[in-house]
N, C-alpha and C positions, 0 to 999 in steps of 0.2 A: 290262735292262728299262727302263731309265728313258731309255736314246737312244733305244729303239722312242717310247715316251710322247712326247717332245720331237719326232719326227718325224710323230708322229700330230697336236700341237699345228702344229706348224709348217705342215703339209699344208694343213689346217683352218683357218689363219689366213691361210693366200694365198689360198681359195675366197674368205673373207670378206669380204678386201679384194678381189679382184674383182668378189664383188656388189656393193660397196659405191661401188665406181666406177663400175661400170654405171647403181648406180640415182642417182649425184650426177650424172650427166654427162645421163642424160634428164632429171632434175628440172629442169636448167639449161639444158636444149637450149630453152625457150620464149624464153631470157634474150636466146639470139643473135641476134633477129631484128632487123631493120632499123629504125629509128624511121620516122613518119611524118612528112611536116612538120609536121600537128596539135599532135604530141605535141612535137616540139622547140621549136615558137614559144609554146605555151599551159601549157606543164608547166616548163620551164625556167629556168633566170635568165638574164639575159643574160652572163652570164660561162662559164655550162654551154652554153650553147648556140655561143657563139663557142668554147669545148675541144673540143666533139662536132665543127665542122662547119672546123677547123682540122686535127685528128686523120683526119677524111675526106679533106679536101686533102692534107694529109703521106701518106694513103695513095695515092691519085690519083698524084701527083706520084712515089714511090716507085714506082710498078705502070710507070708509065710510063720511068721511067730503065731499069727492068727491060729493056723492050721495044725500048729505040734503046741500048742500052748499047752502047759507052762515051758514045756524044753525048750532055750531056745537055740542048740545047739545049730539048726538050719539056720535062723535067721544071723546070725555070730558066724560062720561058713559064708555065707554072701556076703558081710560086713569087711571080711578079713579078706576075700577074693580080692573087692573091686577096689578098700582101701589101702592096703597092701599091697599091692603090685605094681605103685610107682611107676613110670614109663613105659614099662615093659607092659605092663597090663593096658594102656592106654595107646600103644599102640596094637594091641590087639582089637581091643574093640575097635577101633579108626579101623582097621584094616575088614574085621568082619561088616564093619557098616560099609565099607564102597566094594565091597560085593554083592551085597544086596541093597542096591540104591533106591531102589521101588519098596520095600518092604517098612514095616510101622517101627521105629524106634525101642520099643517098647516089647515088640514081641521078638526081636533080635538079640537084647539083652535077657529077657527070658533063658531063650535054648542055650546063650553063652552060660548062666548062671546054674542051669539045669546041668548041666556038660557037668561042671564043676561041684556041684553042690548038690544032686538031687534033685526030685519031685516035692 
């Protein structure tokens, strides 16, 4: 009687934890969405905002070694753009982000790195 019991707790406690993943993973589906430039230039510090849009180039640059693999002549091209360019490159991107204050973070820094680097 008591393995039935313990099999009946057990059953019932992996539904639970399924709902309970299901209902964490929609709560937090609003979380993943893309920043604006609004929100990264007017909400952030400047030390959060050079994390978020360094973490976007390491992915940029990653996606791309992906794609020419083994060469990673592109991904080494976006490495050297964005760390390399000292002030002057930082205020270019500031400057391209509050032109387009509506638009995702992410895919601003894209067309910048594309301009410069390729497809």
């Amino acid at each position: 009687m008591r393995c039935v019991k313990q099999a009946k707790l057990t059953s019932s406690s992996s539904f639970f934890a399924m709902i309970l993943a299901a209902a964490l993973s929609l709560s937090f589906a609003r979380e993943t969405a893309a920043l604006p430039a609004e929100d990264v230039l007017n909400t952030m510090s400047q030390d959060q905002r050079h994390g978020y849009i360094s973490g976007i180039v390491d992915g940029l640059a990653f996606a791309r070694w992906l794609a020419d693999r083994p060469d990673a002549t592109g991904m080494q091209c976006i490495y050297d753009w964005y760390y390399d360019g000292g002030t002057e490159k930082w205020a270019l991107i500031t400057q391209w982000l509050e032109r387009h204050l509506e638009r995702p973070v992410d895919a601003l820094m894209y067309v910048l790195i594309e301009r410069e680097c390729g497809d």
